[in-house]
TORPA-4810 file (N, C-alpha, C, O; in nm, 3 decimals):
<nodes>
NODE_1_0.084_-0.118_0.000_0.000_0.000_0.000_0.089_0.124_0.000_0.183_0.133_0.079_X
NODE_2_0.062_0.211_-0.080_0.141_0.326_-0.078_0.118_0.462_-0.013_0.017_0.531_-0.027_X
NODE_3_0.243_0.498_0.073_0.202_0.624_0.191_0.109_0.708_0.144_0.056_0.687_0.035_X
NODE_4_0.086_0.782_0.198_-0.038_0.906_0.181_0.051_1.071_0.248_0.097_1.087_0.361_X
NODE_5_0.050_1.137_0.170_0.153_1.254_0.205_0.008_1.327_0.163_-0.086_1.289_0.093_X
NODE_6_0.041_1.485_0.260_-0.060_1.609_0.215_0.086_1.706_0.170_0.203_1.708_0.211_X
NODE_7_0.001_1.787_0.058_0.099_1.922_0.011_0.020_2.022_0.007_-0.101_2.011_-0.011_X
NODE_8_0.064_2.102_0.020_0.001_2.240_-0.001_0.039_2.282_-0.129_0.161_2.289_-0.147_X
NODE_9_-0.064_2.325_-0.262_-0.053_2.366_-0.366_-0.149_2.470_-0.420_-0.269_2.483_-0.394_X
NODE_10_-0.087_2.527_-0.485_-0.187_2.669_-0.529_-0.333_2.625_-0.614_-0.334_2.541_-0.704_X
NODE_11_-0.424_2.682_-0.577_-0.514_2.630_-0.657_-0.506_2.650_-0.829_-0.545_2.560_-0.904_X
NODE_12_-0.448_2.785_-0.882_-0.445_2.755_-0.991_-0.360_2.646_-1.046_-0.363_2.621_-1.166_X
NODE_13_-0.260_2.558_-0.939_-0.173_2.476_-1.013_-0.238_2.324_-0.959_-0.182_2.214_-0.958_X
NODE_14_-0.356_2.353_-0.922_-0.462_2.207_-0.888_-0.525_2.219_-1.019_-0.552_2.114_-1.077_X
NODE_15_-0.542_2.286_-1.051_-0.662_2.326_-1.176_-0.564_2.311_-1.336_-0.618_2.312_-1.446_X
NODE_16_-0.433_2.299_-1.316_-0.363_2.309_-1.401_-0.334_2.092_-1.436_-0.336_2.024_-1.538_X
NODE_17_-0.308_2.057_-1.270_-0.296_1.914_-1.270_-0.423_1.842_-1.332_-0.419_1.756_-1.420_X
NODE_18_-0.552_1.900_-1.261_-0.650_1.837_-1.311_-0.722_1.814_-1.426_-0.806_1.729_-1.452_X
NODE_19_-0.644_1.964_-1.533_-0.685_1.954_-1.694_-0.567_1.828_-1.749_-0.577_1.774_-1.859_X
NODE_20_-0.479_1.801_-1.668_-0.385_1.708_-1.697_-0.439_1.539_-1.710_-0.389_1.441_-1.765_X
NODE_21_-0.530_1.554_-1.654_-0.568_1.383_-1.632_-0.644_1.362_-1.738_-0.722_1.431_-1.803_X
NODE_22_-0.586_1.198_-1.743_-0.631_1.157_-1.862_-0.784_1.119_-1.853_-0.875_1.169_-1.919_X
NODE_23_-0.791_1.050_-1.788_-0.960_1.049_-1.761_-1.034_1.117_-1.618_-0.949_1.152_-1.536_X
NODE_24_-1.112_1.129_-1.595_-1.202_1.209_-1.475_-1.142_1.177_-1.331_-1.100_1.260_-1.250_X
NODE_25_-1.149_1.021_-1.315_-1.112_0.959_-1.209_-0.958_0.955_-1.178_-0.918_0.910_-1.070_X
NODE_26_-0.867_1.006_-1.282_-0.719_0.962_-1.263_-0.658_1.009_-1.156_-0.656_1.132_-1.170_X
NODE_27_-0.609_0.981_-1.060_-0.574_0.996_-0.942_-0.445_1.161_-0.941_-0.360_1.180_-1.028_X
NODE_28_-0.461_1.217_-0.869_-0.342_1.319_-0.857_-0.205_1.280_-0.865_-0.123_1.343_-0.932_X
NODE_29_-0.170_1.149_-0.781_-0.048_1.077_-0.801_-0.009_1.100_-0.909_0.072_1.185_-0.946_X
NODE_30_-0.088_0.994_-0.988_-0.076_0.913_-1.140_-0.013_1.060_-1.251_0.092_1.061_-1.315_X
NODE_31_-0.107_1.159_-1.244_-0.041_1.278_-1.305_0.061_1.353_-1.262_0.108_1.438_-1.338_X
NODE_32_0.106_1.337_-1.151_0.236_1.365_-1.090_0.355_1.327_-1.120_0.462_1.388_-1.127_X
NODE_33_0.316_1.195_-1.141_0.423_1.093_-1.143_0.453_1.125_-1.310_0.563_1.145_-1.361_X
NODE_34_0.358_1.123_-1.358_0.371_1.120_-1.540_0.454_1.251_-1.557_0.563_1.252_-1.614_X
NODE_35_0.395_1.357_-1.505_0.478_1.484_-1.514_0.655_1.440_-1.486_0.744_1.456_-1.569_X
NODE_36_0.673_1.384_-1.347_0.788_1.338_-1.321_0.906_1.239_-1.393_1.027_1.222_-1.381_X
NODE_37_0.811_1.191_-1.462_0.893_1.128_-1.573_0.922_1.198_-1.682_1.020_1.159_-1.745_X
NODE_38_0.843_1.324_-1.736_0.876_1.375_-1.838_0.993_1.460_-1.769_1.068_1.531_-1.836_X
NODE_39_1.001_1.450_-1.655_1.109_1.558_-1.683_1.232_1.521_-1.645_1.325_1.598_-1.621_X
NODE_40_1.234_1.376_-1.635_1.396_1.333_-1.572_1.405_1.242_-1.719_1.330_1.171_-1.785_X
NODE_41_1.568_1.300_-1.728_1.644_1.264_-1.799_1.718_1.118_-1.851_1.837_1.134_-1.877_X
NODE_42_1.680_1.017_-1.864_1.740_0.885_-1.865_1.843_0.858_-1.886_1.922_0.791_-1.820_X
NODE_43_1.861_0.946_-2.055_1.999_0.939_-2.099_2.098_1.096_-2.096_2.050_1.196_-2.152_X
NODE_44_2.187_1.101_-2.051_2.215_1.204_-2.016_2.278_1.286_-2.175_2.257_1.226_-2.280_X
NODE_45_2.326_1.375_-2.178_2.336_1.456_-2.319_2.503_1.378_-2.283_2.533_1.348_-2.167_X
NODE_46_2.626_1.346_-2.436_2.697_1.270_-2.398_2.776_1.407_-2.437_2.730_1.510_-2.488_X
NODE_47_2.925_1.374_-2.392_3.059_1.452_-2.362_3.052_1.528_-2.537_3.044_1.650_-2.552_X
NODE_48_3.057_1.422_-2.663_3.020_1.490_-2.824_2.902_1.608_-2.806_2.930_1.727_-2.822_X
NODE_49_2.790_1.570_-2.776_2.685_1.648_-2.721_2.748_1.786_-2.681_2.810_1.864_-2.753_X
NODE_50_2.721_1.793_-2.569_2.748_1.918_-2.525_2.923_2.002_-2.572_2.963_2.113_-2.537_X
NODE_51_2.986_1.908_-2.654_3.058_1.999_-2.699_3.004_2.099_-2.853_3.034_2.213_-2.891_X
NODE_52_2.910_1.986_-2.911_2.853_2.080_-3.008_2.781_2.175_-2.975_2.804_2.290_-3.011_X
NODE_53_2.681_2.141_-2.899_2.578_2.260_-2.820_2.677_2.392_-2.779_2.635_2.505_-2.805_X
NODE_54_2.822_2.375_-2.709_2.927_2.420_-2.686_2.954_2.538_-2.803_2.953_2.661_-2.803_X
NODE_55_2.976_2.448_-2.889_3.057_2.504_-3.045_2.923_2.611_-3.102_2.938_2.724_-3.147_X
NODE_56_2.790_2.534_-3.084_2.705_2.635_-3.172_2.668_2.761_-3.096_2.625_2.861_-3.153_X
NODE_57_2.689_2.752_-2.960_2.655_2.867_-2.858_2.804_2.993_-2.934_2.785_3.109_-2.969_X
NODE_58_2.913_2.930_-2.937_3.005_3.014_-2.950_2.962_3.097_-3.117_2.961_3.216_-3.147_X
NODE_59_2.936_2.998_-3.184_2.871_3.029_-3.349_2.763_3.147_-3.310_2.764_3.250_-3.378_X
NODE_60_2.680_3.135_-3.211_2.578_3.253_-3.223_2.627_3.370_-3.154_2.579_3.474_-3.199_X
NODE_61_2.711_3.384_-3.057_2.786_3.476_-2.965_2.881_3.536_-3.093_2.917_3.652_-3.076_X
NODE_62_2.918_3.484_-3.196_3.008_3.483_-3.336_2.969_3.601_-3.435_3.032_3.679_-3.507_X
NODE_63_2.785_3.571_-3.396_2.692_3.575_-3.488_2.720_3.538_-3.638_2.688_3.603_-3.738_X
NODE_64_2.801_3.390_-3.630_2.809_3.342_-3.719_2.674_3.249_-3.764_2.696_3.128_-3.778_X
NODE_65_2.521_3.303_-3.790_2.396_3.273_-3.821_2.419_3.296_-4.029_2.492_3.348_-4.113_X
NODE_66_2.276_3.199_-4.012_2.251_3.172_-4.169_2.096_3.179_-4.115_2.046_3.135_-4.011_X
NODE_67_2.015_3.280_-4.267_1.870_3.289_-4.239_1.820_3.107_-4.344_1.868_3.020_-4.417_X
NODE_68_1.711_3.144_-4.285_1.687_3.016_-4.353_1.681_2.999_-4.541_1.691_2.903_-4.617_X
NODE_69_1.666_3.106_-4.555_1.676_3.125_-4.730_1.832_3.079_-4.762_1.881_3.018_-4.857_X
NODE_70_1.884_3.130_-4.650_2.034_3.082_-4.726_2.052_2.948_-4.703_2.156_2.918_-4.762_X
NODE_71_1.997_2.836_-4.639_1.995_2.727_-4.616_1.939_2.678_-4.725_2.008_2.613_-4.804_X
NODE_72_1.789_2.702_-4.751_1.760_2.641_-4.822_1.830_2.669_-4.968_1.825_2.560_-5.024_X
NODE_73_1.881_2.744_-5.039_1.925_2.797_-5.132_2.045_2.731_-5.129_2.073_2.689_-5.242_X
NODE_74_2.153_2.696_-5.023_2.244_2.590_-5.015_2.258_2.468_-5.058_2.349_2.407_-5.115_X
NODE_75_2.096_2.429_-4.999_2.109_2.311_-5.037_1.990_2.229_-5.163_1.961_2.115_-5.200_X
NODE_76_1.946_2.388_-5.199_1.841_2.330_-5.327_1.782_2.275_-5.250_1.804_2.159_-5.214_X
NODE_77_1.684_2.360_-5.203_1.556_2.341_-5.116_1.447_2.391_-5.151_1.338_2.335_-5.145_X
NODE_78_1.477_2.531_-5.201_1.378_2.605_-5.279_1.288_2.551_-5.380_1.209_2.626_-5.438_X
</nodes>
């Protein structure tokens, strides 16, 4: 059987959980928990990862940007 905890939560963010449920009856948990999974990470971003994210942050600080016309026009997209 699983504990029973009380929280104190704002009502607009009860009203926010409860447009969340999938059906009428779905328990507060159950949408909690679902929320909680969307937001943890399984696989973490790898060391390649964040060096590109790295590299393109420095590209925009560069303002080394391309509009999208020039992309597509690159690559015969148009």
């Amino acid at each position: 059987m699983a504990a029973t905890t009380t929280i104190c939560i704002n009502p607009r963010v009860k009203d926010m959980l409860t447009s969340l449920k999938r059906y009428p009856r779905e328990s507060y948990s159950s949408v909690v928990e679902r929320l909680a999974n969307l937001a943890i990470d399984e696989e973490p971003l790898s060391d390649e990862a964040i060096l590109g994210i790295e590299e393109a942050l420095e590209d925009i600080k560069q303002s080394h940007l391309h509009s999208e016309e020039e992309i597509m026009k690159e690559f015969d997209l148009s």
